[in-house]
N, C-alpha and C positions, 0 to 999 in steps of 0.2 A: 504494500500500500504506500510504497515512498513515493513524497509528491513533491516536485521545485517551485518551492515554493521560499520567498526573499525571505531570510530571517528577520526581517523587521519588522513592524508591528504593521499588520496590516487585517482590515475587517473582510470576512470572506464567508461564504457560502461552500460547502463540498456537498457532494454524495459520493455514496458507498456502494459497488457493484462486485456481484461474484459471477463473474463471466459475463453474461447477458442481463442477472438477475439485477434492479436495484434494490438494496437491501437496508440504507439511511442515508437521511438527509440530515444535514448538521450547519451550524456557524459558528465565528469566532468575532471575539470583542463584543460578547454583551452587554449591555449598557452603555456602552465607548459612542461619544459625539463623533463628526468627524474632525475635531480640535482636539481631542482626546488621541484618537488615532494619530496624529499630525504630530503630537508633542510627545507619544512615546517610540515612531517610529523615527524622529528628528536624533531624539535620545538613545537611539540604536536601540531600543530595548525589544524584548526577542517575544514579546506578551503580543497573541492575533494568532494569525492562519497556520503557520507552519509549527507553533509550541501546540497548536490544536493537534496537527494532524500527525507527530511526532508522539506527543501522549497517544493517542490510537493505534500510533503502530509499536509502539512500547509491550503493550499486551497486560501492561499492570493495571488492576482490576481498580487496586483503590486510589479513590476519588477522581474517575473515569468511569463515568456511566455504560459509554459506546463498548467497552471492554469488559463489564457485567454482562451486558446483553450480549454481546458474540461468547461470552465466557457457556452462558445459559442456556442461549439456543445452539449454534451451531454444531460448538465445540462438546460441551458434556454428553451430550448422544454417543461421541464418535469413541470415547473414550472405553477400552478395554476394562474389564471387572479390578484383574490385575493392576492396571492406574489408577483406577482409584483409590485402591485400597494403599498406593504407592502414596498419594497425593494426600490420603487421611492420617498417615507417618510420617508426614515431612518429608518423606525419601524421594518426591517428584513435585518438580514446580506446578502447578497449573497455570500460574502465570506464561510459562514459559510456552506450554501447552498450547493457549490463548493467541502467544506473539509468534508462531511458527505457525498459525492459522491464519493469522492474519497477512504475515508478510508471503505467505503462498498460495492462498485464495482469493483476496479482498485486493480491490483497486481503484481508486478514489479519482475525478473529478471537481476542480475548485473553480471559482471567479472570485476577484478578488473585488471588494465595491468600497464607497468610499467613507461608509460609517452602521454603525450596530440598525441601527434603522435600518435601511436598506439590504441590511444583511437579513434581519429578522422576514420584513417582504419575501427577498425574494424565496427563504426557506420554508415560509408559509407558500406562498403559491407551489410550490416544488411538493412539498405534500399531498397539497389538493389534486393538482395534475396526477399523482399516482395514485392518491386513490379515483381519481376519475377513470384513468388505465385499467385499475382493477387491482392494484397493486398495492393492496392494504396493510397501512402504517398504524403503526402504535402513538400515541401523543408524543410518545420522544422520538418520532421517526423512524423507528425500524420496524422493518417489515416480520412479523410473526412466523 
């Protein structure tokens, strides 16, 4: 799911695809004006698009939602009796389980815009269009 995206702070819009499938819509810089964006992208600071999509491809569950729900759906099905019972000893990451699913399933699309407003729109229409598709989302955008 690695995506080139500028490390500077920047407000964006991704979705989340597994081959053909969409499977979430997401954004960065919630709340961020576009003066907000402007003053900590100026400051080089690394807060927006790519510390978003960096945590997602991490695979570390906490305080990363996107990484509970691929932890939940896709990934715990796949998982052998044997790993879990590995994963219940500490003797296997599941994290890691999560981040080796991620960076070889999951492939991501971004635009970058130019404040959390705008970011928020366009992720809400992105929604709507799939569930209009048929392609039914959960309030936090991933598809069941």
């Amino acid at each position: 799911m690695a995506a080139r995206v500028k490390k500077t702070a920047r407000a964006g819009v991704y979705s989340v695809w597994r081959g053909p499938a969409f499977i979430y819509v997401g954004m960065s810089c919630r709340g961020m004006t576009e003066e907000d964006v402007e003053r900590h992208r100026m400051a080089r600071s690394d807060r927006g698009l790519a510390t978003r999509l960096a945590s997602h491809a991490s695979g570390r569950r906490s305080g990363d939602q996107f990484c509970v729900y691929v932890a939940d759906r896709p990934v715990l099905p796949l998982l052998t009796h044997d790993e879990v019972i590995e994963i219940a000893a500490g003797q296997l990451s599941f994290d890691s389980k999560v981040k080796d699913f991620i960076s070889r399933e999951l492939a991501c699309r971004f635009v970058v815009v130019e404040d959390a407003e705008t970011a928020f729109r366009v992720e809400q229409a992105a929604k709507i269009r799939s569930t209009a598709r048929g392609e039914a989302t959960t309030e936090s955008g991933v598809t069941p």
